[in-house]
Every structure is written in C-alpha cells, then in structure tokens.
N, C-alpha and C positions, 0 to 999 in steps of 0.2 A: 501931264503931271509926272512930275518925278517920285521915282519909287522910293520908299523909307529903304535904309542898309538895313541888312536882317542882322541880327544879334548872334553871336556865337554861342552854339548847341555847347551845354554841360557848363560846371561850377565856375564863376571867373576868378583867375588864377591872383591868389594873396602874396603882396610885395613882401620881397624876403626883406627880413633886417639885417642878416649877415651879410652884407655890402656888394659888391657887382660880382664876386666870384659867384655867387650862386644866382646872377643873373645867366650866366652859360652855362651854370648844372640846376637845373631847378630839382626841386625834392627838399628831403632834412634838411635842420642846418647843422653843418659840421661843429661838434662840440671841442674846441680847443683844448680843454682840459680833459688831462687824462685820470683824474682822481674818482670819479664817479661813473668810470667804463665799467662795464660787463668783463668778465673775466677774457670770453672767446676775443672781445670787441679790441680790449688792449693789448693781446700778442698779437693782433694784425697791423695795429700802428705800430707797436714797439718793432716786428719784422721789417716795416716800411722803413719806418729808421734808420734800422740797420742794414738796409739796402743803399740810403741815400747815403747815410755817411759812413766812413771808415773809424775805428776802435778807438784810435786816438782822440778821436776829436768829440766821440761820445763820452770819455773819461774825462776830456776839461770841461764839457758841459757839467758832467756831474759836478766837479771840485766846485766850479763857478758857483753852482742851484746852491752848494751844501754850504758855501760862503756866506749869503746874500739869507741865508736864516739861520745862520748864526750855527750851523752843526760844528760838531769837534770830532774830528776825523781820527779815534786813538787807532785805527791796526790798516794795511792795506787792505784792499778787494779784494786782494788775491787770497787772504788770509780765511780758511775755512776750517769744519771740526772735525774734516779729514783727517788735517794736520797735527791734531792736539794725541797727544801719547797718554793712550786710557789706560789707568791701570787694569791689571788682570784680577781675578776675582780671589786669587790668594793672595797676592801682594797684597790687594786694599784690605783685606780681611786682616793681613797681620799687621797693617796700619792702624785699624782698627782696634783690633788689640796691645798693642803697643805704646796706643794714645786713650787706654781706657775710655773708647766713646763708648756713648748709650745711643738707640735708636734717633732720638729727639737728635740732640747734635750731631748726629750722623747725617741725620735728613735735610740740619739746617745749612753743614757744610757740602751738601752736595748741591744744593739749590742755591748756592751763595756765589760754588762757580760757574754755574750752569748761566747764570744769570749774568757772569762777567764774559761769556766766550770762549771757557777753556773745563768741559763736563768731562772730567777727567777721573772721577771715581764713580763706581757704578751704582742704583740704589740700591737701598738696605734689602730690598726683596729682591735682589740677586747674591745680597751677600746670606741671606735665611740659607739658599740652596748648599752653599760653601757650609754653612755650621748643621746642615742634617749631614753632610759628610763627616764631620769630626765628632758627630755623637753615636753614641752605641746604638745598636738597635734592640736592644732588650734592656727592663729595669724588674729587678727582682722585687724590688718592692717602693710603691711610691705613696707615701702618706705623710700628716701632717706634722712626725715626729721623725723619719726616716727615710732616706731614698738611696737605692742599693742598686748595685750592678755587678753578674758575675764576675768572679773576677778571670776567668777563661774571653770570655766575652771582651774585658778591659781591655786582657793581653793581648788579643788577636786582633783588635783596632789599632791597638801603640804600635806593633810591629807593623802592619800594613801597610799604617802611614810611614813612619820609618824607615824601610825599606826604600819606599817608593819616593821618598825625601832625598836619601844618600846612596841609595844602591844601585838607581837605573843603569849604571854602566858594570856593575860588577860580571864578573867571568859564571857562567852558570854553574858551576862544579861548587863555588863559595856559596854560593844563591842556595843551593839543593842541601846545606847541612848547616845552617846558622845557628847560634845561640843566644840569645839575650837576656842579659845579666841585669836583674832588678833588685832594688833593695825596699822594704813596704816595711810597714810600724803603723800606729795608733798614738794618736794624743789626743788632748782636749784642751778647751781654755773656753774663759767665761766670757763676761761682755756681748754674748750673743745677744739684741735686744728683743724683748719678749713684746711682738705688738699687740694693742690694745682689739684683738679678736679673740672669738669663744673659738675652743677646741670641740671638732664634731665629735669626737669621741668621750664622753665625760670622764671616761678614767682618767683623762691627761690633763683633768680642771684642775689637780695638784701642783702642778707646773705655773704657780703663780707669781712666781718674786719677778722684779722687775729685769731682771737678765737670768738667763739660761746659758748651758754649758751647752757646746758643741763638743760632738766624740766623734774623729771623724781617722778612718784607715786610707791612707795614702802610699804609693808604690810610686818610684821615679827611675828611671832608663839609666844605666851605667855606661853598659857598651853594648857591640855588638863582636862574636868572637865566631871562627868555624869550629868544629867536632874536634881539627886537628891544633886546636891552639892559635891560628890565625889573628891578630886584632884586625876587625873590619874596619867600627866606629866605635871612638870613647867619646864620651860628653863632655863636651870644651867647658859647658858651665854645671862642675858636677853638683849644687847645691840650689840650682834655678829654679823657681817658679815655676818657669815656662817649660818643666820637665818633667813637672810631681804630678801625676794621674790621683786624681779622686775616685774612690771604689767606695764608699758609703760617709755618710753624715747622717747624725741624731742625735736629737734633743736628749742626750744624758749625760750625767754626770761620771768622771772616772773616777771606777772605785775596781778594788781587786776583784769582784765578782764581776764588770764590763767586762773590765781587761781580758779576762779568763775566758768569758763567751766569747768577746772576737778573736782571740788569738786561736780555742778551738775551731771557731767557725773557716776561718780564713785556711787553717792548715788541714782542715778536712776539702777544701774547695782545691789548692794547691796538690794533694793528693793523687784528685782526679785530674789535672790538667795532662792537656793532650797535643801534639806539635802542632803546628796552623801551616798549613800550606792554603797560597794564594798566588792570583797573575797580576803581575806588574803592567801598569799601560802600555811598554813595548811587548808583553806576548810573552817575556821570560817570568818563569815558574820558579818558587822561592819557597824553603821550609823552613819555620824557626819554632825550635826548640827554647824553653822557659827555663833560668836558673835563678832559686830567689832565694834573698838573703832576710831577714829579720832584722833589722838592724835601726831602722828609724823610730826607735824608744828612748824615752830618759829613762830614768835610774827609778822612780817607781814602776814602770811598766815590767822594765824588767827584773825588780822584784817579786813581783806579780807573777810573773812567766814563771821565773825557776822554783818561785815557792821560797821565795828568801822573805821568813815575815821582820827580822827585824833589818833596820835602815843602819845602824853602827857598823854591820857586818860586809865585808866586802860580798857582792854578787854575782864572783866568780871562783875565790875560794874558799868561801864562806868564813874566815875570819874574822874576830871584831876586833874592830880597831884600836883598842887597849893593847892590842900582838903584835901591833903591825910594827912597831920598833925593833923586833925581835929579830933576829938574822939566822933567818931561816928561808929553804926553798920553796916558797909556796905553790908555784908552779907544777911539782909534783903530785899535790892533792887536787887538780884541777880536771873534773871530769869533762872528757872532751865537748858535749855539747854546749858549755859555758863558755866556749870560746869563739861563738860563732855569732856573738848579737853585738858587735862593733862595741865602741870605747865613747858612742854618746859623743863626738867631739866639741858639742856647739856647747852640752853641759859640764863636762869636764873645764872647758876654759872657764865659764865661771864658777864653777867652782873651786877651780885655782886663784883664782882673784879671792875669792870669800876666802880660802885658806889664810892668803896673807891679810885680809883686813883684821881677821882672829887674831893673828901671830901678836902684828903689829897693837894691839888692843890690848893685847893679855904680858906682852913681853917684861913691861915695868914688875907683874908682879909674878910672873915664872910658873902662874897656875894656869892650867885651861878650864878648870871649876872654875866659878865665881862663885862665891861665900855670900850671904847677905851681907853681912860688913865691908865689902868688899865693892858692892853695886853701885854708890855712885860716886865713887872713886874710877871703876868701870866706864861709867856711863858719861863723865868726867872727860876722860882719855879721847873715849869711842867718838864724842861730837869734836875733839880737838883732831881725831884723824879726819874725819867726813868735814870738814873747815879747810885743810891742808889741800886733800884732795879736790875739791872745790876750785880752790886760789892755783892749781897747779895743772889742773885737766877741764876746767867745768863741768864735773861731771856732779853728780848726785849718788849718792851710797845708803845702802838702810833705812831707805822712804817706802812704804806703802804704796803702790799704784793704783787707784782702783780699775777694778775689774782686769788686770793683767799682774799681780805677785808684786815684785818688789822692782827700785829701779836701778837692781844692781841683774844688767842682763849683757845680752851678747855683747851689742853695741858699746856698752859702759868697757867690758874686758876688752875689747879689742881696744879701744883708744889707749888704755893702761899701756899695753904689751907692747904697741909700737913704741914707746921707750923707756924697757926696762930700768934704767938706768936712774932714770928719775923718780920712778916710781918709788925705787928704793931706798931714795935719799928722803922721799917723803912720809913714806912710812917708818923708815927707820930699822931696815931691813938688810941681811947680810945681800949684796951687789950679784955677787957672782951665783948666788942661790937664785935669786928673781931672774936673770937672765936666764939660766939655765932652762928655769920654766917655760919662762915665756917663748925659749926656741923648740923645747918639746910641743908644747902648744901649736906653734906653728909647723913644727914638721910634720907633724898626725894631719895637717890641714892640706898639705902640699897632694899635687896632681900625679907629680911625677913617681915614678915608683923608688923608693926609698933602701940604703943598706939597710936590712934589718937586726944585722950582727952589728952595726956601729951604733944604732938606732938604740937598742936593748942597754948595750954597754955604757950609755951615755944616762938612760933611762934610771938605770941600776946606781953608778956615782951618782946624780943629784938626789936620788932616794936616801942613798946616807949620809951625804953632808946636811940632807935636812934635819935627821936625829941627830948627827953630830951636833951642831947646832944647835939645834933647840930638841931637846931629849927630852922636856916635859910639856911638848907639844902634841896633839892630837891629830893626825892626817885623817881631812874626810877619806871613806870609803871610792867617790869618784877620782879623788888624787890617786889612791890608791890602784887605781885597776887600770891609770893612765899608767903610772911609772913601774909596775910589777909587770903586771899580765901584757901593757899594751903591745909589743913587741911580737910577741906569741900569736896574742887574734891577730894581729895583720898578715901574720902567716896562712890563715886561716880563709883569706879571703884574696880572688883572682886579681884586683885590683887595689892600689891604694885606697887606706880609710877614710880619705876626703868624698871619695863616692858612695860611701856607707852611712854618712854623717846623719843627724835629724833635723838640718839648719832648716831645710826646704820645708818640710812637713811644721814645723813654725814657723815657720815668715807666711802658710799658706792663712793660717788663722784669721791675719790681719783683712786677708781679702773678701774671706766668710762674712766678716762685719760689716765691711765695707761695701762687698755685692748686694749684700742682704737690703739694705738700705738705697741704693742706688741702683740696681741693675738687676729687681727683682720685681717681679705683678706683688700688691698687695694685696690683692682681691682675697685670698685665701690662703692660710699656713699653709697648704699641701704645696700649691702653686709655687710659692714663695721660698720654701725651700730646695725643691726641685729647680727651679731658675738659678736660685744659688749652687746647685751643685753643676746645672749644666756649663755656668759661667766659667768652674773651674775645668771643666771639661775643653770648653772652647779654649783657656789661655794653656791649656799644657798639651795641645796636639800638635806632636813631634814635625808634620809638616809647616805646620804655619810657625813653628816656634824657630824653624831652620830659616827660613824670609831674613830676617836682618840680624842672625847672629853674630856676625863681625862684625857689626854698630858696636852691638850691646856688650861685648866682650874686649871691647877697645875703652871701655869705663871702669873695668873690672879690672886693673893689670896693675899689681904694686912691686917695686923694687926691694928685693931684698936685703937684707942684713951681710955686709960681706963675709963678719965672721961666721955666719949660720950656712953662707955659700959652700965658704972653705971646711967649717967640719963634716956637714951631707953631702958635698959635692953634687951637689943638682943646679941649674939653671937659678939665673939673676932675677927672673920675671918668672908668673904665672896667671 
C-alpha cells in the first residue's frame, strides 16, 4: 500500500493579493500610498527615495503631482519664513502707533499675514512687553475721576528714553552734564462722554450731564542742551503729539480755583526735582538735569496764574485796553515774572483773526460799542462778512460748535493767513495792516531762532498803524501781548516761541475723546480713564515717537512767503 503525503506541520500560508512581488518576499503587503504612514514609517520611504533618485528629478515629480490636482504654485520651495524680514518690537510698535491700531485689528493683521507666508509683525503680547517700557512705574493716584503721575517720575522716563533714542553715540563729557528743556501748562475741553456707569464714590453722582470736562496738565520735550550751552537735540516737530507727555487728567471743570490747585501743586513737585542719572544699553552713564518753562496756557489760565481778575486787561502789564492806544512804554511796568508764560501762539493767531472780523463788522459805523439801535444793522453787516468769507475760503465764522467753542479756531486762522491779501480785500481791510499780521503771526511760529531787534521793531510799526487807522478800534488784550511785549518774552526763553506754544496740549484733547471711546476697557470709569491716560503715554514716548520722524516731518513742510523770507532773513522751508 502506498502511504498518504503527510501534510505540512503549522498554518497554511494565504495567497498574497499584492501580485507576484510578494510571492518572493512573503509577509505585509506593501502599502503604496504614503498618505496614511506612521510618521517613523514615512521618513524611511521618503530616505529610500532620496537614495534612488537625484533632487532634480524629485522636484519635477512634485511639479507634475501638484499639476494633475490642480495646485497653484504662488512662491518657490526655496522660499521660507527665514527669509521674511520681521519687524523689531519697536519699529512694529511705532506702526502701531502710527496707524492707530487697537488690540482686535492688531491681532487680525498679524493673522491675515501669517496666513499668507510672510509673519512679519510680532503679536500683540510681545508688543504689551514694549509698552510696560514706555509707562512709568509709579501712579500717584488712580481713580475713577483722576489718574496722576509724578512728575519727577515723567521726567526721568522722557529723558531715558530720549537719550537712549538720540544720544547712544554721544561723547561721555556731553552724556555727564545734560539739560532738558520742557514747557508743561494745563487746559480743559468738554465733550469728554460721560458713560452710562454709576460712580463708586457717591460724591461724584453730581457729575451727571451728558459730557464732562477733562482738566488734563501736559509737559512736551524742547531740546536737549549741555551745562555749557551745547545744543544736543531740538525737536524737529516742536508742537507734535508724539511729544506732549500726559502727567494727570480729571473729570473737572476749569475754573480759577483748578487752575490755582494745579499750578501750586505742580510748582511745589518742580521745586523738588532732582537730576536723573541712568546707563544707556552701551554701558555709558548719562545725567540730566530738568529746565521747565510754564508756557502751555491760554489767556484764562494765565489770568488765573498772575491774579489778573479782569479779561480787558493785558496779563502782562496789567493795562486795559481802553490805554492801549496811548503811546507809552508799557514794557517798563512789566514785572519780570510775567514774562516768562510765552505769548499763547496758537491763541493769539486767533485772536487776530477775531480782531479783524470785529474791525471789519464795526468799520461802516466807527464805534466798537454797538448801541441797541445799532444791532441789526450789526448783525446785518456781521452775516454779509461770514457769507464773503464763506464764497472766498470755505470757511465757517461765529457758529457755535458743540461741545468744542466756536468754529472760529486754529485751523479756520491758518487757512485766512496763508493769503493775507485776500483776506483784506474781503473784509475790507487796510492790505498792508493784514499782511503785517499775518507775518507777525508766523514769525512767533518759526523753528529757527529769530532777530529779535528786527522782530520787535516791526512788531511796534504795525502796533501804530493799527491806531492810525483805526483809532476808535479796540485791540483785544492777546493782540496786545503779541505786538507789545512779544519780542521781550522771547527773550526770556532759550529757544524760539514755536517750542513754547500750547498747539500740542490742544490738538491732545481730541485724542482723550477719541481713546476714551475706542482704545479704552469699559468695564469700569477708574479702568477707562487710566487706559486713556496710558494711551497718551504710549503715543508720546520719545523713543518710539523717533521710529519714523522723517515720514511724518516730510508732510509737515510749507514754503514760505518771499517777502517774510527777505524781511527775517531765516530759511524758505520749516
């Protein structure tokens, strides 16, 4: 008998389906697709690859893949976020500032290029690190009506930064004796909006009308000077924004008894100031010393200050201006500290405009009383000038604004002044009177340092062909302390009065409003005003405000008047 074949001992082996190559490698079957490998599993094909073929030929396999499904191939392979040039964390912070973002759009532009391949500004929580550097470290007082910082404390941040913005190369002998010249004042303006939250303190539930006044003291960088007279640094843009340091804001209204508390409070803080020595990130040692001027007031402040109760009277040699025709040296009764709070420039120009809207209003009938018989005959004239002016500037004259005075302001006088010429012919005005102004106007405004002796003596003729002129005219008080005294305070002060001015400490107002609303927590008025104040902290810190000053200064440049060249002899451009 023949024997049965014995059967083969263990499992009998299952016909591969991956075709005869794994009839010579029995085991797995090899997964052709590399989309659903283990991480270890795909760099060891991808390495086999890269053994079998050379580079080139793996880059047109890709083109080929990325054809055949349809990819759109926008940048090379070679192209990586090595290559992208990320801003630094000052630069993006004075971008930042610059383009007024807030958090939100901050976060959305940084995610918008992150997402296109080119993350080239850093997040907002690297830019937070940047703005605990440009805030103080102390607050004298933080509530839900007021938030204060010494002003030792201000000064010794502004210059640190400062320094450290402009000075890293200076010579150490200049470093070791600096001075920096500041000019600080007080104002207010309304429009502040009052939000719909209860005050924790009930005394301040009296604070009910729908806007609130902001009283807020502000101080802004001049130069920088040595012990021996030196100029280090002058501020290219002396009336900027991005220069005027915030030292307090509060929910009050200006009245002479504010006025009075901040102006003592402030020169009892000043008193005590003390020079700041600090190290610059190269290692060199730097000491500055603080000079400060008073000067960023209008004309009620600084009535307030000297104790001048009535407004008729000039508030530098206390005349009223019933006299002021009279030709005499007022200059001689001028007791020296009244010379030392600038000339107001931003109010003085409009008050020169107001001047001639008056002239030209009252001229037909040679009185500056108006009579009741007289009123709308007045009133008659007054809207046939604000009609003129109109058709001849676009401007607006003797409107009410709410919650900002009237819409006779900076902006309205500047447009006037750039041509005097016209001006005159529309109001009806002697020519060579209106120019005159209008170049005094601008010369008080100029960078450059000014004759004072040609300045004065130019000041003094259009003073009496304005009484020539018109002799039964009435010159306000601020015309008055331009064309008398101005000459004198410039003397008074190291640098021209365009560094003294209170443009800045007004134009900051607008931002109060505007932060308050947009780029402040609501949660709470304490929060709410303190965000406001740090905001203005963030746009006036002298290092991030230096980031793109010759942008911002290349907008700012107007060509002068030849003839105003020729009689000051100063420069075409500023």
């Amino acid at each position: 008998m023949s024997s049965k074949p014995k059967k083969p001992r263990g499992r009998p082996k299952k016909k591969s389906m991956a075709g005869t190559a794994s009839m010579t490698n029995p085991g797995r079957p090899v997964k052709t697709d590399l989309t659903n490998l283990s991480y270890s599993t795909l760099n060891r094909r991808l390495h086999d690859l890269a053994e079998k073929f050379d580079h080139e030929a793996l880059e047109r396999a890709v083109s080929i893949s990325k054809r055949k499904r349809n990819y759109v191939e926008v940048e090379s392979t070679e192209n990586t976020h090595s290559q992208v040039n990320v801003h630094k964390l000052e630069t993006a912070f004075a971008f930042f500032m610059d383009h007024d973002y807030s958090k939100i759009t901050w976060d959305a532009l940084v995610e918008d290029t992150t997402q296109h391949g080119a993350p080239i500004y850093p997040s907002y929580y690297k830019l937070s690190k940047v703005k605990k550097e440009c805030r103080p470290s102390v607050y004298t007082e933080e509530t839900e009506t007021c938030v204060q910082v010494p002003f030792q404390i201000m000064l010794n941040k502004s210059a640190e930064r400062l320094v450290t913005a402009v000075g890293i190369d200076w010579l150490p002998e200049d470093l070791n004796n600096l001075v920096l010249i500041c000019a600080y004042g007080f104002d207010s303006s309304s429009g502040f909006i009052n939000p719909h939250q209860k005050f924790e303190d009930p005394e301040n539930e009296t604070l009910t009308t729908s806007e609130l006044s902001l009283f807020a003291s502000t101080f802004i960088l001049c130069g920088l000077k040595t012990e021996t007279g030196k100029n280090m640094w002058m501020n290219p843009t002396p009336q900027s924004v991005r220069f005027c340091r915030p030292l307090r804001i509060a929910i009050e209204k200006e009245d002479e008894y504010s006025i009075r508390a901040e102006d003592s409070r402030l020169r009892k803080e000043i008193s005590n100031l003390r020079p700041y020595t600090f190290s610059l990130p190269n290692g060199k040692r730097a000491s500055v010393r603080f000079d400060l001027y008073l000067s960023m007031i209008d004309g009620k402040c600084l009535n307030a200050v000297l104790g001048n109760s009535a407004t008729t009277r000039c508030p530098v040699c206390y005349v009223l201006m019933n006299r002021f025709n009279e030709d005499e040296d007022w200059n001689s009764t001028v007791p020296p500290g009244n010379l030392l709070h600038g000339i107001a420039n931003l109010h003085c120009e409009i008050k020169t405009l107001e001047l001639l809207l008056k002239l030209s209003s009252r001229r037909t009938f040679k009185e500056w009383r108006i009579e009741k018989d007289m009123k709308r005959a007045f009133k008659k004239k007054f809207a046939a000038v604000k009609k003129k002016l109109w058709h001849a500037f676009s401007i607006r004259v003797g409107e009410v604004k709410h919650g900002s005075g009237t819409s006779l302001n900076g902006n309205t006088a500047r447009t006037c002044f750039k041509d005097p010429l016209k001006v005159a012919n529309v109001l009806g005005i002697n020519a060579d009177l209106v120019k005159r102004l209008s170049y005094i106007v601008l010369a008080f405004k100029q960078k450059q340092g000014l004759n004072l002796e040609t300045l004065g003596k130019y000041c003094t003729e259009t003073y009496k062909l304005f009484f020539k002129l018109y002799p039964w005219a009435k010159m306000n008080p601020s015309v008055h302390k331009m064309l008398r005294h101005g000459a004198d305070i410039a003397r008074n002060f190291p640098f021209s009065l365009a560094y003294f001015a209170e443009d800045s400490a007004e134009s900051m107002h607008k931002y109060y409003r505007k932060n308050s609303v947009h780029h402040a927590r609501q949660n709470s008025r304490a929060n709410r005003l303190k965000d406001v104040f740090n905001r203005a902290v963030d746009m006036s810190d002298p290092l991030i405000s230096m980031v793109n000053l010759e942008k911002r200064c290349k907008f700012h440049k107007e060509e002068l008047p030849s003839e105003f060249v020729t009689i000051f002899g100063i420069n075409d451009e500023f």
